[in-house]
N, C-alpha and C positions, 0 to 999 in steps of 0.2 A: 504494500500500500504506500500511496506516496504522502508525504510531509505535507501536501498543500491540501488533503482532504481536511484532518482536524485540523489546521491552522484555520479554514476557511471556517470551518463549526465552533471551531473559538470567536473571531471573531465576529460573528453572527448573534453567540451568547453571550460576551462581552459587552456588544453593541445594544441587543436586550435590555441588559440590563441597564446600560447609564441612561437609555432612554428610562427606563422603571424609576430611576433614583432622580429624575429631570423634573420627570412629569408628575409623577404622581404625588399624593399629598398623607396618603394614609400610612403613618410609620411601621405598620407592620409589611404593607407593601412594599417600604423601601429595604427592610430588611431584607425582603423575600430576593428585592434585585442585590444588594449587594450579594449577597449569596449564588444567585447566576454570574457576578463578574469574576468572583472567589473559584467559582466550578472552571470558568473558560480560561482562568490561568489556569488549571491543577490539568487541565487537558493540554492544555501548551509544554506544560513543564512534562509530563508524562509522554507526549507525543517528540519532542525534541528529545527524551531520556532515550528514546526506543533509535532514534535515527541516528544518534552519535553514538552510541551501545553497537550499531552496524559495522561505525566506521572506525570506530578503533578496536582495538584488540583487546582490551581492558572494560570489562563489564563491572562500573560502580554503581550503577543504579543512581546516581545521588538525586537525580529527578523524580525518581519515584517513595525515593525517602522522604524529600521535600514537602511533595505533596502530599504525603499521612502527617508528617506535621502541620501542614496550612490547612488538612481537614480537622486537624484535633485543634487547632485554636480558633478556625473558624466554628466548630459544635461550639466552643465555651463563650465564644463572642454573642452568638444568636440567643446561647441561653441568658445571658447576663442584657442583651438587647432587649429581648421579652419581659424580660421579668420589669424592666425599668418602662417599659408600653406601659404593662399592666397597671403598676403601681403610677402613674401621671394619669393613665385613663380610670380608672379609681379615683381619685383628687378630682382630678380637669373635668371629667365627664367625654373627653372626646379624645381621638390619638389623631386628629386632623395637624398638620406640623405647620400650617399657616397660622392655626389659633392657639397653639403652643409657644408658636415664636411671637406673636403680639402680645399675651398675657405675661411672657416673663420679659421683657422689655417695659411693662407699664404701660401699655396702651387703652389698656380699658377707660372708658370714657364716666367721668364722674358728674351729677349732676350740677344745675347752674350755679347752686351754693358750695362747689366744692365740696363735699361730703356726701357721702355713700347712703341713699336711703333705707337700704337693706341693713344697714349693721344696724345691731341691738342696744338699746339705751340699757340705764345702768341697773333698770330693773328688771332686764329680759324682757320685754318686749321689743318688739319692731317701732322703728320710729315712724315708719306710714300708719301701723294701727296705733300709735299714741297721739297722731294728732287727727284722725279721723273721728 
């Protein structure tokens, strides 16, 4: 088989993905694409292992080493990416990464007097039902 077939399906899943990571907004989808540009190295690195493995007489594998290591720290990156989804979409209410990056920036929009009408006065009540 030649070199230019998976190069070509690397870069096709490569390409996937940073469109995945451009476009989309939902942080579990972006994870999903980092994960495809992650895979279309490991198939670069594994398809270039096998073609110099041809050409020299010294079979080190080191490409295919490589890539069980970039699979075992990309497993702990996805799980430690999830887990921090979950735990902001629990808080936030949303995993949207437009409305993640405007809330922790201070964008939220407070009303005409400067102050938040939802926060609770000092008796626990809401301050719309204390002056209603």
């Amino acid at each position: 088989m030649h070199l230019a077939y998976p190069a070509v399906l690397a870069a096709l899943l490569f390409c996937t993905g940073l469109y995945g990571v451009l476009a989309r907004r939902n942080a579990i989808l972006v994870l999903m694409s980092v994960e495809l540009m992650l895979n279309a190295v490991n198939l670069n690195l594994v398809a270039f292992d096998v073609w110099l493995s041809r050409a020299a007489e010294e079979t080190l594998h080191s490409g295919q080493a490589l890539t069980l290591f970039t699979i075992a720290i990309a497993a702990a990156e996805i799980g430690i990416g999830l887990a921090i989804v979950l735990a902001v979409h629990r808080n936030r209410g949303t995993s949207d990464i437009d409305r993640l990056r405007d809330t922790a920036e201070g964008h939220e929009s407070p009303t005409a007097d400067g102050h938040d009408n939802d926060a609770p006065t000092i008796d626990g009540t809401e301050k719309a039902e204390a002056t209603a």
